[in-house]
C-alpha positions, 0 to 999 in steps of 0.5 A, a space after each residue: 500500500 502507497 501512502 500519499 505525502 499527506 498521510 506520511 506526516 499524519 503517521 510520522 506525526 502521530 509517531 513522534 507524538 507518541 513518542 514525545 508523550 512517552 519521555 514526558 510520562 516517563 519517571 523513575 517513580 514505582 509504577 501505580 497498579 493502574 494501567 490505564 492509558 491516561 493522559 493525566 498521570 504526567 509529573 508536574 511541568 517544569 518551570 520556565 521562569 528563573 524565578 518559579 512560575 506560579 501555580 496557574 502557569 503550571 497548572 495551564 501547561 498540564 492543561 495544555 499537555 492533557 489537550 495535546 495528548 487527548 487529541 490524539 486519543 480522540 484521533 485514534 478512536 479512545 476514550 478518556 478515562 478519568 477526569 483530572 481533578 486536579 483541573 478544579 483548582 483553576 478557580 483558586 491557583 495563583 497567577 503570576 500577575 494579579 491583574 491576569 485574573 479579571 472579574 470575567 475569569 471564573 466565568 470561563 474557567 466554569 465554562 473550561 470545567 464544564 466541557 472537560 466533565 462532559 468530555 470525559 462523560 462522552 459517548 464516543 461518537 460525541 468525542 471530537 464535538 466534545 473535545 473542540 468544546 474544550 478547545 473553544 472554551 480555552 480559546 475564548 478565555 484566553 482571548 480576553 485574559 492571556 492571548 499569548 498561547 491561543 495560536 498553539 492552542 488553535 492547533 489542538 482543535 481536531 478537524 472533522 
């Protein structure tokens, strides 16, 4: 079987981002008696900042990477597992700057919660809608308190 060009980078990136999970999942810890195939048993995102990021930072780039690797579950047909509890403290996680959480924040933030519950209570024909849900609700968040991430995550949405 000849695949096109177009197929070669969807399986060379699938590939690669398989890969990339793995090496970030990975850590010299014992392993849990849970086998599941869950994108939230990553350890904490490292720091970017000199100085320590504050817990909202963190707490978005787990966000972040738990998007990126259920995109790629959804793609292949999986269904999420568990949903990450530890996504409820968005309400209460210190920002880096004060000013970052406006009046409007906890709005979106139940908004993002919403649809990551109702992501994880998906039947799976309903994923990829439920799932874009997410990715919007991240979207439409960002472009009023921190636009800075919204072009990486525009790419998480999964085209039908």
């Amino acid at each position: 079987m000849v695949l096109s060009l177009k197929n070669k980078f969807v399986v060379l990136s699938a590939l690669f981002a398989i890969i990339v999970s793995l090496v970030n999942c990975s850590n010299n810890e014992p392993k849990q008696e849970s086998n599941k195939a869950d994108s939230t048993n990553c350890e904490k995102p490292k720091p970017l900042n000199p100085n320590g990021d504050s817990e909202l930072a963190l707490l978005m780039r787990k966000m972040m990477h738990t998007s990126e690797s259920l995109k790629e579950m959804i793609k292949q047909g999986n269904l999420p597992k568990e949903f990450p509890e530890e996504f409820l403290t968005i309400h209460t996680a210190k920002p880096t700057d004060s000013e970052t959480k406006k009046a409007s924040f906890d709005g979106f933030a139940s908004n993002y919660v919403s649809n990551m519950k109702a992501l994880y209570a998906s039947p799976k024909e309903e994923l990829t809608k439920n799932y874009n849900a997410v990715v919007t609700a991240c979207v439409n968040c960002h472009s009023e308190h921190c636009p800075g991430p919204l072009k990486a995550i525009n790419k998480l949405k999964i085209t039908e």
